[in-house]
C-alpha positions in Angstrom: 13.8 18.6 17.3 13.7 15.2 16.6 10.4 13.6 15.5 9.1 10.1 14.5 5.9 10.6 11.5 3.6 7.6 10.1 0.0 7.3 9.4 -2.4 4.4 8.6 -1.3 1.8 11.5 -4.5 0.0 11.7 -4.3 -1.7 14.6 -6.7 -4.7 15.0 -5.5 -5.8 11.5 -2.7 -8.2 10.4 -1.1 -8.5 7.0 -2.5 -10.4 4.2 -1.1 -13.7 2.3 0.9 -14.7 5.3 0.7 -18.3 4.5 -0.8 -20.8 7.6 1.9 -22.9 8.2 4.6 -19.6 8.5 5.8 -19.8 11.9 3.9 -17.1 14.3 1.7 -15.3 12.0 0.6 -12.7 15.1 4.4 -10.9 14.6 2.9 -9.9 10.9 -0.1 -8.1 12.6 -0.8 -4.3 13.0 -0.5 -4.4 16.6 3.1 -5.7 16.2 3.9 -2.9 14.2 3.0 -0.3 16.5 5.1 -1.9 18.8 7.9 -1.7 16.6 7.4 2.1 16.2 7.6 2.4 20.0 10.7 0.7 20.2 12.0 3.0 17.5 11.0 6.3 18.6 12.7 5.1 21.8 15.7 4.3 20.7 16.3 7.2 18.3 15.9 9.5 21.5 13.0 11.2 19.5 10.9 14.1 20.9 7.9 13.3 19.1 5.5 10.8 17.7 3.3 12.0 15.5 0.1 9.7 13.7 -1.7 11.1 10.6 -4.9 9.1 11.2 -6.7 5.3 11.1 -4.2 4.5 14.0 -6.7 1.9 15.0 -9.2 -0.2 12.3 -12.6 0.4 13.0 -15.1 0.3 16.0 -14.6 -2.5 16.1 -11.6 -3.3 17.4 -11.4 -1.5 20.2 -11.1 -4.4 22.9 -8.1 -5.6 20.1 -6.5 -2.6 19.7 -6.8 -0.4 23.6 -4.5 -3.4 25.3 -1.6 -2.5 22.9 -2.0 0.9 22.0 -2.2 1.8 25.9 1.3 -0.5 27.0 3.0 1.5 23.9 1.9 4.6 24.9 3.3 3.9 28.6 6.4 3.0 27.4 6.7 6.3 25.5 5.3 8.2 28.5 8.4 6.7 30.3 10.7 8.3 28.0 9.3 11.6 27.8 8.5 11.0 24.2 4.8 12.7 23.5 2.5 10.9 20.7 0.1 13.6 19.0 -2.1 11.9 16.9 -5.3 13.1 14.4 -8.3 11.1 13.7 -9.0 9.2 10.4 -11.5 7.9 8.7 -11.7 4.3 9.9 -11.1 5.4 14.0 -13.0 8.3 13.6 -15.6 6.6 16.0 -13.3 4.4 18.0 -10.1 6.8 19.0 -11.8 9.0 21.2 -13.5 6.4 23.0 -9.8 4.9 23.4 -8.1 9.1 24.1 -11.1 8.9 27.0 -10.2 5.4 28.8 -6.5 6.1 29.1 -5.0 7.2 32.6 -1.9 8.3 34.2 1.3 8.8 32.3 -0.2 7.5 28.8 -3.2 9.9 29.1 -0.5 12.9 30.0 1.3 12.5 27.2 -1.1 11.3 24.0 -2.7 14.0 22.3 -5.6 13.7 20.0 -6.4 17.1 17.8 -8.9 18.7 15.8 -11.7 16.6 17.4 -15.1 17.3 15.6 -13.4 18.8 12.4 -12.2 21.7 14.2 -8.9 22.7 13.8 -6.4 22.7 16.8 -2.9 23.5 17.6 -0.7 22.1 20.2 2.7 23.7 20.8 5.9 22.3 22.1 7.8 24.2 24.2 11.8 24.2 25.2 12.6 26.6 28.1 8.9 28.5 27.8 9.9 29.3 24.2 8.1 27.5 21.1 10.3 25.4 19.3 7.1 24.0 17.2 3.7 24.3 16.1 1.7 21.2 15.4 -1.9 22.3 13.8 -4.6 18.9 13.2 -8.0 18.0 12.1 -9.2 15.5 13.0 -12.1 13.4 11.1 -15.5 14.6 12.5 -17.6 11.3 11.0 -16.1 8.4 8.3 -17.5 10.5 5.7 -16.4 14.5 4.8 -16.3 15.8 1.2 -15.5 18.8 2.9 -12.0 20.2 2.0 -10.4 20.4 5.5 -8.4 23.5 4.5 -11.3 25.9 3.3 -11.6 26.6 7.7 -7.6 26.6 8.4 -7.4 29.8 7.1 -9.5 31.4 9.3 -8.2 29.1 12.0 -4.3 29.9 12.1 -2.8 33.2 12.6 0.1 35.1 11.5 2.9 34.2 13.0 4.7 35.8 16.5 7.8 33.5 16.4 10.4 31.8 14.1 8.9 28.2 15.9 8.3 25.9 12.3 4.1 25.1 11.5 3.9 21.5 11.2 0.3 20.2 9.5 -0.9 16.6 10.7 -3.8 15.6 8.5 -5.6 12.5 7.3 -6.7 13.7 3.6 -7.2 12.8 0.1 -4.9 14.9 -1.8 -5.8 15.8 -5.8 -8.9 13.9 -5.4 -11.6 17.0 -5.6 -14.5 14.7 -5.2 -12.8 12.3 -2.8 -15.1 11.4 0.4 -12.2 11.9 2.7 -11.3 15.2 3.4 -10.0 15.8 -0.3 -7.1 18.9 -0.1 -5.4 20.3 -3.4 -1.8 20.4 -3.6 -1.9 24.2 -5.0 -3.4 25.1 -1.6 -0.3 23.8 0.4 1.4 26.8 -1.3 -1.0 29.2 -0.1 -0.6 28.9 3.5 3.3 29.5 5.9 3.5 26.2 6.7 7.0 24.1 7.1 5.4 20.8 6.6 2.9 18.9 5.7 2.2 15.1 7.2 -0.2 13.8 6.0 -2.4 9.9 6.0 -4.5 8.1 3.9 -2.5 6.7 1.3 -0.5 3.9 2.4 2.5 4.3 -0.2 5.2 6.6 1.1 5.5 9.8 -1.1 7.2 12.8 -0.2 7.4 16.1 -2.4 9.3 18.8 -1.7 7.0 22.3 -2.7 7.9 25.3 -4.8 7.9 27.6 -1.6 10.2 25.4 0.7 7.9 23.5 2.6 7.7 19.9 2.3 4.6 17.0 2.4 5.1 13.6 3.2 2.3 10.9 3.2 4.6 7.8 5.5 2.2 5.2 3.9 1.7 2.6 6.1 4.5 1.4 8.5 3.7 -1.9 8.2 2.5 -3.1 4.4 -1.1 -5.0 4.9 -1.7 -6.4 1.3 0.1 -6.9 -2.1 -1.4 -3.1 -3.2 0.9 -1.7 -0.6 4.4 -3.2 -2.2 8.0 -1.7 -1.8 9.9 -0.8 1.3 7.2 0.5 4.7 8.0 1.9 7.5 7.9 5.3 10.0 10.1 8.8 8.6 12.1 10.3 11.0 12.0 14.1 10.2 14.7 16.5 12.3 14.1 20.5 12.2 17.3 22.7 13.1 15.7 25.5 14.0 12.8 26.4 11.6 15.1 24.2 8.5 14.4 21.1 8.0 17.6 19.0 8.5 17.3 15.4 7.8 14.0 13.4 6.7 14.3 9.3 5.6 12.6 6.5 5.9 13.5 3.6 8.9 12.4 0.3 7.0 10.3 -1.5 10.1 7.9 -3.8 8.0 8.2 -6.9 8.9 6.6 -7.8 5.7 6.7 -6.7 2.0 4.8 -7.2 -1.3 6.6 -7.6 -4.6 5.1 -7.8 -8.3 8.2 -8.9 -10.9 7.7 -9.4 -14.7 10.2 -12.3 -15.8 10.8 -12.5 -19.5 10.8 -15.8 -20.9 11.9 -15.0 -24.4 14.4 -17.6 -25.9 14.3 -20.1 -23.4 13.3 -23.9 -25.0 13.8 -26.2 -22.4 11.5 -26.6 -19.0 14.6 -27.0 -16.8 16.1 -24.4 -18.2 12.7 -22.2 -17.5 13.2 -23.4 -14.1 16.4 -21.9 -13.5 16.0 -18.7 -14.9 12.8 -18.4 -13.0 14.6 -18.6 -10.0 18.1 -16.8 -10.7 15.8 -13.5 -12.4 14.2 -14.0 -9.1 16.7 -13.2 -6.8 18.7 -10.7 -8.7 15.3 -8.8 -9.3 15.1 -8.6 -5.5 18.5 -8.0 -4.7 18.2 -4.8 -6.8 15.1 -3.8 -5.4 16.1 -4.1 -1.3 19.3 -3.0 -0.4 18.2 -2.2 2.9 16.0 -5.0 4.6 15.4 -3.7 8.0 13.0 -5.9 10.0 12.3 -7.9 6.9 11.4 -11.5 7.8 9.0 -12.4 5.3 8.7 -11.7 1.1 5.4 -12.5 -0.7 6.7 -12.0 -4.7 3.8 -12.1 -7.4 5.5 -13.3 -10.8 4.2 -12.1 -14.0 5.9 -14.4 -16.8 6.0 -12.2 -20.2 7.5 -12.6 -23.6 7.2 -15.2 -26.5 8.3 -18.8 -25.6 7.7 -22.4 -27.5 7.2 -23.6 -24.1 3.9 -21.1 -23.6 1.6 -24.5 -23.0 3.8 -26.1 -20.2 4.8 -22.7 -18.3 1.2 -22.9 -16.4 1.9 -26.2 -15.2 5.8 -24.5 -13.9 3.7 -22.0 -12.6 1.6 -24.2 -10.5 4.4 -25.8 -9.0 6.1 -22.6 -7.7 3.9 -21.9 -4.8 6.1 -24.6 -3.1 9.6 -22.5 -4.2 11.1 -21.1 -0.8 14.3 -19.2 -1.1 16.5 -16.6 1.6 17.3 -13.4 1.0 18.7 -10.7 3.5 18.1 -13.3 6.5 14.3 -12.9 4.9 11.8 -15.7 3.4 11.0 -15.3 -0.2 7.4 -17.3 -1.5 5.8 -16.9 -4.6 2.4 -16.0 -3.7 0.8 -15.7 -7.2 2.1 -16.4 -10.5 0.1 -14.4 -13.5 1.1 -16.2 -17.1 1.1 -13.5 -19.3 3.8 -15.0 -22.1 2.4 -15.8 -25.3 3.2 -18.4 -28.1 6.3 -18.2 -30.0 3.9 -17.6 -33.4 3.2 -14.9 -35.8 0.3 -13.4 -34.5 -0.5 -10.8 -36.6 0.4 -13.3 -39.7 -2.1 -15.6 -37.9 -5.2 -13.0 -37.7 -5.4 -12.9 -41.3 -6.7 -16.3 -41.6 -9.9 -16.7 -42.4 -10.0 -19.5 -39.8 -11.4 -20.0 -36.5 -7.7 -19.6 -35.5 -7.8 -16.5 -37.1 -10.5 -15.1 -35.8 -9.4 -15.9 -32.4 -6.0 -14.5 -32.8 -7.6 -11.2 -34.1 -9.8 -11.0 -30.9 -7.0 -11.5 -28.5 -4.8 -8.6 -30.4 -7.4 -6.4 -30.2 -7.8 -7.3 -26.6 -3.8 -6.6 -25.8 -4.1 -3.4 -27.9 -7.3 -2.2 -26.0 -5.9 -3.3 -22.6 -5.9 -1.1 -19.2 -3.5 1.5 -19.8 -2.8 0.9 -23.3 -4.7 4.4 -24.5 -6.4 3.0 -27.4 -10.7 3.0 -27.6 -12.3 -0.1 -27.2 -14.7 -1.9 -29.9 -18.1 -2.6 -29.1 -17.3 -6.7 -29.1 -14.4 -6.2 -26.4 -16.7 -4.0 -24.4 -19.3 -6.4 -24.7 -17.2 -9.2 -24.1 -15.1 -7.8 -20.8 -18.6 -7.1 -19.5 -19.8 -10.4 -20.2 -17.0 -12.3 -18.5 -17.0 -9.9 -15.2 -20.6 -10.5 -15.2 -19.7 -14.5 -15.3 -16.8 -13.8 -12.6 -18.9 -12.5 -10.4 -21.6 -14.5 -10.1 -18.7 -17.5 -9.2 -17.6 -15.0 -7.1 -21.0 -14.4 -5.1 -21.5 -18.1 -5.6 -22.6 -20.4 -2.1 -20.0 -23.5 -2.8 -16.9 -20.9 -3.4 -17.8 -18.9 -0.4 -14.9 -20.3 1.9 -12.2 -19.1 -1.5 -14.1 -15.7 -1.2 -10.9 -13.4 0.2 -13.4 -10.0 0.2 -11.6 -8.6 -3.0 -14.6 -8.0 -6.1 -13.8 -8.9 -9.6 -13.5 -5.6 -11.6 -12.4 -5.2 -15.3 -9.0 -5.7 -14.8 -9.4 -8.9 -13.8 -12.2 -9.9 -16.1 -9.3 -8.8 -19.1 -6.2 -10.6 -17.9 -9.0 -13.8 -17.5 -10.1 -13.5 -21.2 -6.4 -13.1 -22.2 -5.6 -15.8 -19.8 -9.0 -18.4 -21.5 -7.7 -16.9 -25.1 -4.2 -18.4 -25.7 -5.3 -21.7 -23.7 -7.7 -22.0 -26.0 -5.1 -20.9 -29.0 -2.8 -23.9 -27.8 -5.8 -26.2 -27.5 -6.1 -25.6 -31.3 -2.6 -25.8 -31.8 -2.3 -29.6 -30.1 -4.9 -30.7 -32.1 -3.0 -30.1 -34.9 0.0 -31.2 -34.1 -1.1 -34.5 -33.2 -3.6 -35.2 -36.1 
């Protein structure tokens, strides 16, 4: 039994970043992707298709996203390949109204389960004997704190045959007080199941459990911002018998997201910055994708770290390197955003002793790098008090009238409001810097 798994398609969406003058921007959309699914579920021979939730984005796209999903379906229809598919939380409204519209061969074989947050199964059948068990839920409105497995107990029952129990479910795993169907991974222990597929989360991640069984979130096949970076794409799973024989990834995106940290220790001259920039570059991604797939199109965010003399002129390199284009894998590379995190080549903590105003801003900004997201250590009152201040400036820009056309939907949170203060910090540390050097 040969199946094709993946979860979070989205169809009425397109990928972000995709720069305006990149040649046919509608091959980087959602829609595309699920076409590429078809294709490969069709020529790996596959039994199955099987869709863990938000196959389509929202209400409303339905006149987007019924022309597409119903030619795909067709095409599968045409090569006995069945697509059984759960609802999510974003088509929780707009699937069935798409399940109810189809006709003829696509209607025969599509399957939706679990409709109304009732727990379904839907058995596949070789020569009258089961060869596998699919059990879904599917999303009964957007919202459901509701852990979906608290009723699958009572729904599934012991089993008659060796046929392995495969779980499709859209759910927020390890997130007790998650709004989306929130399951805990110790419960995937308590039930016979053979696997678990689950959606939601749209970075792969697959676990194999204590008892044998396995769960796999695909992530989404095709990746849709710079959150969703490394390699996407549908799994093909293969059960011999009741074991599980082969499970790995098919790399269909046509699109990927990569965040890099270049050092720029030791290096004195601009040129030289330059070319380091650019060789770090491609070896960084040559390590990172050996196998490119459908790859046609790299967005790479740079984050420049380490001590450097040149600290004051890397944000004018870094300007200058949204027009870098290179090749890689037949693929186009662009730097899509470039974060300047290097700092001078000084003694910093020498510095902060300084009863100075130089001082007293080098002592702020290593109390701010000490105190940073992740870092572990409490914050002060004035770093609190000042992160809050500058997110409270950053979003009043933000919500601003005359920016409204720069506004890309994403909110300014902490994290951004502490790279911004780092960011404002050493400017302002080589502003006082030049001045003495030239006076």
């Amino acid at each position: 039994m040969k199946i094709l798994c993946t979860a979070d398609i989205h169809i009425g969406r397109r990928a972000s970043r995709v720069p305006d003058s990149f040649e046919d921007i509608g091959r980087f959309t959602a829609a595309n992707a699920w076409h590429d699914i078809v294709r490969c579920a069709i020529d790996e021979k596959v039994d199955l298709l099987l869709i863990a939730g938000d196959l389509v984005d929202e209400e409303n796209r339905y006149f987007e996203s019924y022309g597409p999903l119903e030619s795909g379906l067709e095409r599968l229809a045409s090569h006995g390949i069945e697509a059984i598919v759960v609802a999510g939380n974003h088509d929780v409204e707009v699937l069935p109204r798409v399940v109810n519209r189809l006709d003829g061969a696509a209607a025969d074989s599509f399957h939706m389960l679990g409709q109304g947050g009732q727990w379904e199964r839907h058995t596949i059948r070789r020569e009258g004997r089961p060869v596998l068990h699919i059990d879904g839920w599917s999303f009964p409105q957007r919202h459901v704190r509701q852990n979906p497995l608290d009723s699958y107990a009572a729904f599934v029952t012991n089993r008659t045959d060796d046929a392995p129990v495969l779980v499709l479910l859209h759910t927020d795993l390890d997130q007790r007080d998650s709004p989306y169907g929130p399951v805990m991974s110790r419960q995937l222990e308590e039930h016979s199941c053979d696997f678990w597929l689950f959606g939601h989360i749209h970075l792969p991640h697959h676990r194999k459990l204590d008892n044998g069984a396995h769960f796999l979130y695909p992530g989404s096949p095709m990746a849709l911002d710079s959150g969703e970076s490394g390699q996407h794409g549908p799994w093909l799973l293969t059960f011999d018998g009741r074991a599980l024989s082969d499970l790995h990834q098919r790399p269909l995106s046509r699109i990927r997201y990569e965040t890099l940290s270049i050092a720029l220790d030791d290096i004195h001259e601009p040129d030289a910055v330059q070319t380091h920039i650019v060789t770090e570059l491609k070896a960084a991604l040559a390590r990172q994708i050996t196998d490119p797939g459908n790859l046609e199109l790299l967005c790479a965010r740079l984050r420049f770290v380490g001590r450097s003399k040149l600290h004051r002129q890397i944000h004018e390199l870094s300007a200058r390197l949204s027009e870098l284009e290179l090749s890689l894998h037949g693929a186009t590379v662009i730097v899509e955003k470039v974060e300047n995190a290097t700092r001078p080549n000084l003694d910093l903590e020498a510095l902060s002793r300084q009863a100075s105003p130089v001082g007293a801003l080098v002592s702020l900004l290593l109390e701010l790098e000490k105190t940073g997201k992740g870092n572990g250590t409490p914050e002060s009152d004035r770093i609190r008090h000042l992160k809050h201040a500058a997110l409270k400036k950053l979003n009043e820009v933000h919500n601003a009238t005359a920016y409204s056309a720069l506004n890309d939907g994403s909110l300014p949170d902490e994290e951004v409001a502490e790279a911004y203060l780092r960011r404002a910090g050493y400017a302002l540390l080589d502003a006082l810097y030049a001045q003495k050097e030239t006076s």
